[in-house]
N, C-alpha and C positions, 0 to 999 in steps of 0.2 A: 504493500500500500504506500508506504513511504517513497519507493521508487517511482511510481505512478505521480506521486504528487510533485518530485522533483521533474520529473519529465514534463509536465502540465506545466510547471512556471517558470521550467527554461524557453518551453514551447510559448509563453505567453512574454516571456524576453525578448525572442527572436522577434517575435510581428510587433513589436512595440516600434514606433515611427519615432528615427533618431533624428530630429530637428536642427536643420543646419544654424549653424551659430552666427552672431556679428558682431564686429569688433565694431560697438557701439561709442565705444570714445574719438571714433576717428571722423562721426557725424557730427560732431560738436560744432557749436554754429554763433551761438547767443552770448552777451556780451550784460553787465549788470545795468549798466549805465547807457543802453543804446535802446531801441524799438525794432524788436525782431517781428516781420507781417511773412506768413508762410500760406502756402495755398496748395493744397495735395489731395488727388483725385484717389480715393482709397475704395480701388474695384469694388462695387458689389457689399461692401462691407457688412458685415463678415465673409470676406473671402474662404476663409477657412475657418476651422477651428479652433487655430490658433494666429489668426489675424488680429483678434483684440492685445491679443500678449505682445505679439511684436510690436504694434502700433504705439501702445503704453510706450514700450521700451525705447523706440525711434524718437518719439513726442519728447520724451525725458532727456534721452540725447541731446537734438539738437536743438532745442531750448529756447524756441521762438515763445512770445508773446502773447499773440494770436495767429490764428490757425483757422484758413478759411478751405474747408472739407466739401468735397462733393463725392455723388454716389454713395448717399450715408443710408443704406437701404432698412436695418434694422434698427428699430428705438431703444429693443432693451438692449442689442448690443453695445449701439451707444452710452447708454447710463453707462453699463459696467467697464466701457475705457474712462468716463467721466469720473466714476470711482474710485479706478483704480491708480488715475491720477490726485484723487483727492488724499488719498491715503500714501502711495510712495513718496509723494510730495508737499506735504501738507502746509511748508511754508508759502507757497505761489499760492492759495486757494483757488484752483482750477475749479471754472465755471463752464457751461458750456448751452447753448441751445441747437435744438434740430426743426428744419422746416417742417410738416406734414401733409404740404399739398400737392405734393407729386403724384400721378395716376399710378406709375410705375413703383412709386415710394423710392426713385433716386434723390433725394433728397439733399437739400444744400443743409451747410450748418456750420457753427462757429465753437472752437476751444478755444478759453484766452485765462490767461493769471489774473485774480481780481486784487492781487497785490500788486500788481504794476500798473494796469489801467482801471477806469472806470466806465463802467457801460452805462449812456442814458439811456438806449433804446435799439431794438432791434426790429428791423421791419421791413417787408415783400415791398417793392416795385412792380408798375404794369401787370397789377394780381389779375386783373380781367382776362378768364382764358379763352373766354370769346374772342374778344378783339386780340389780344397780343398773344394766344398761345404757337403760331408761325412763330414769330421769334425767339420767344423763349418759354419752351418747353420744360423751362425751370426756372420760377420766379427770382428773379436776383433779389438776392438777401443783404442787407443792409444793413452795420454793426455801428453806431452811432458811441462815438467815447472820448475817454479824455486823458492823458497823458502827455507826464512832464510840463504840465501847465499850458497844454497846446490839444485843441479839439481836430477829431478826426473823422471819416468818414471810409469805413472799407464796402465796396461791392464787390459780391460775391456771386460768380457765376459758373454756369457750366452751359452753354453753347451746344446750337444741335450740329449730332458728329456726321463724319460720314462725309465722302467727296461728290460729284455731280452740282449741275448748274442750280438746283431748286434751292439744296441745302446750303450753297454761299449765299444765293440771296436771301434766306433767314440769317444766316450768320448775319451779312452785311447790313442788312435792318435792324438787327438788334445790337448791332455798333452805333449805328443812328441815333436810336432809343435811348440808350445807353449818354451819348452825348450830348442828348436834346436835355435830359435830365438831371446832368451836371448842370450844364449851363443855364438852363431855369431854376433851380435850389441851392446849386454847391459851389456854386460860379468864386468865389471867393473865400472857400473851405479847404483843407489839406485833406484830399480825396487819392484811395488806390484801390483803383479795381482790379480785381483778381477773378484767378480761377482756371479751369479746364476751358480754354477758349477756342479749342478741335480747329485751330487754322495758324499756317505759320507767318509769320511776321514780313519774313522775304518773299512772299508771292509777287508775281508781276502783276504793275498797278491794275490793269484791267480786272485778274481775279481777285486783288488783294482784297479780303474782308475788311481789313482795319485803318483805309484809308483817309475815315473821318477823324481819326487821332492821328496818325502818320502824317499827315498834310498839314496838322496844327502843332505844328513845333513851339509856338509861343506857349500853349495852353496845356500840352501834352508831353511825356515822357514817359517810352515803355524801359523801364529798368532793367529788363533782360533781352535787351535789343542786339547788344554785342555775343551775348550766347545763340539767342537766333540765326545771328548773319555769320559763324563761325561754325565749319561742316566738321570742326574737328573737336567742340565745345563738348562739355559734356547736356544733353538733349534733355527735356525731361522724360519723351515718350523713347527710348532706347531701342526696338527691333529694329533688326538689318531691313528688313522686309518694308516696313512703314517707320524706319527712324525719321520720327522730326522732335520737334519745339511746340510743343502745342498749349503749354500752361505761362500765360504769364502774368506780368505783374505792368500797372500801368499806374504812373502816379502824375498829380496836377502840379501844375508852376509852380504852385504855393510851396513845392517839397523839393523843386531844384537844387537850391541853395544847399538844406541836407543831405541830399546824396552825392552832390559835391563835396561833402566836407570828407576828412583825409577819417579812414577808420568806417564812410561806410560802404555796402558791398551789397551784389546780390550773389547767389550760390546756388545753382541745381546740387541737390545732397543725394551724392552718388550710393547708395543701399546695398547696391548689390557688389559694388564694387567691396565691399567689408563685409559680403554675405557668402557662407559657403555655398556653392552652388548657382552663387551670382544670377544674371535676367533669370533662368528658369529656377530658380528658389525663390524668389523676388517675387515674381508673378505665382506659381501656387501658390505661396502660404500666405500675401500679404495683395497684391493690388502690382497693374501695370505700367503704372504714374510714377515718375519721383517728384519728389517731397523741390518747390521752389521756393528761397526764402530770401525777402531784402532787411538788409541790416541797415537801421538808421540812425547818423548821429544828431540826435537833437538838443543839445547845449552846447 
């Protein structure tokens, strides 16, 4: 009998799933005295089983601020990364909200330290999905806050994917939207919109989505403009197959001056490169996205 049972729980050793490891200190990213804005498309989430663990883990790593999340498809998966950041870290008081009006329930959503910033309010643009559900098939989320004695404005989005003539001109209409509504509300606010924006940066003007920013240099700056226009940068979407730049980070005039200053930066936070198993561990266990984060010096 005793043999039996040793056999049974080497045999329950063996099929046990050895989880590649990551050298989680080499993501390190965040800074005490700067404002770290990250924006990470986390596949399907929970991709796996063990996607909330690694998630924590990366979050904890690289150490951004706020965290603008798309494809956040489960709630309570959610809570329990929101937890299990309240508890490993309990100095930051990690807070967090999730959309719930996605059909699909891909849903946008926000992590942020309530030790570093303050939230006045969090809120859908163009919720009408009569009228604007063409554009955006996912209400851009809206993080209204306050840090280092300077008020902020993050948009959060996630853009309909997929190449052909139909789906640019939703993209490209919800760049319009997107602009129309700076410039009517925020026109003179420190605004960065973010997110999964499924289109690259360098396209030729004719197809480019994002020409209503691109053409306004005065008003406009995409922070990861030089990792776009670089075929050798590191990408946020990685496959040889479909490698591009698809997530980025776009901030108003108001924040020129600081991403000028010396100390701040933006980073695609390479995952897989610190992941056993690297893109294909990357992608099962956790999501297809890397993690983009801009660091900014505000004093």
């Amino acid at each position: 009998m005793k043999r039996v049972l040793v056999l049974l729980l080497f045999s329950v050793l063996l099929c046990a799933e050895e989880l590649p490891e990551i050298e989680y200190e080499k993501l390190s990213f965040g800074r005490e005295n700067t404002l770290e804005v990250m924006t990470w498309n986390i596949q399907n989430f929970p991709k796996s089983e063990y996607t909330v663990d690694y998630a924590t883990k990366i979050i904890l790593a690289v150490d951004a601020d706020v965290i603008g999340l798309q494809e956040i498809q489960s709630d309570s998966a959610f809570v329990v990364l929101l937890k299990n950041l309240q508890t490993q870290d309990p100095e930051d008081k990690w807070n967090g909200f999730r959309a719930n009006t996605n059909e699909w329930e891909m849903n946008l959503a926000y992590l942020y330290k309530s030790s570093v910033i303050k939230v006045d309010s969090i809120f859908q643009i163009y919720p009408d999905d009569e009228k604007y559900h063409q554009p955006f098939p996912r209400k851009p989320l809206v993080l209204e806050f306050s840090c280092f004695d300077q008020k902020f404005f993050i948009i959060n989005n996630h853009l309909k994917a997929m190449p052909g003539e139909k789906n640019i001109v939703r993209r490209k209409e919800a760049c319009r939207l997107l602009d129309k509504y700076i410039d009517e509300f925020l026109s003179t606010k420190n605004v960065i919109l973010l997110g999964d924006l499924n289109d690259q940066l360098t396209d030729p003007e004719e197809e480019n989505v994002f020409t209503v920013f691109l053409d306004d240099k005065q008003n406009y700056c995409f922070a990861d403009w030089l990792i776009a226009a670089d075929s050798t940068a590191n990408w946020s979407y990685p496959y040889w197959k479909y490698r591009s730049h698809l997530d980025h980070i776009l901030i108003s005039n108001e924040l020129f001056d600081e991403f000028e200053k010396k100390g701040s930066e933006i980073r695609t936070i390479t995952i897989d490169k610190f992941m056993e198993g690297g893109n294909d561990a990357r992608y099962k266990y956790i999501t297809d996205h890397r993690p983009v984060v801009l660091k900014l010096v505000l004093e």
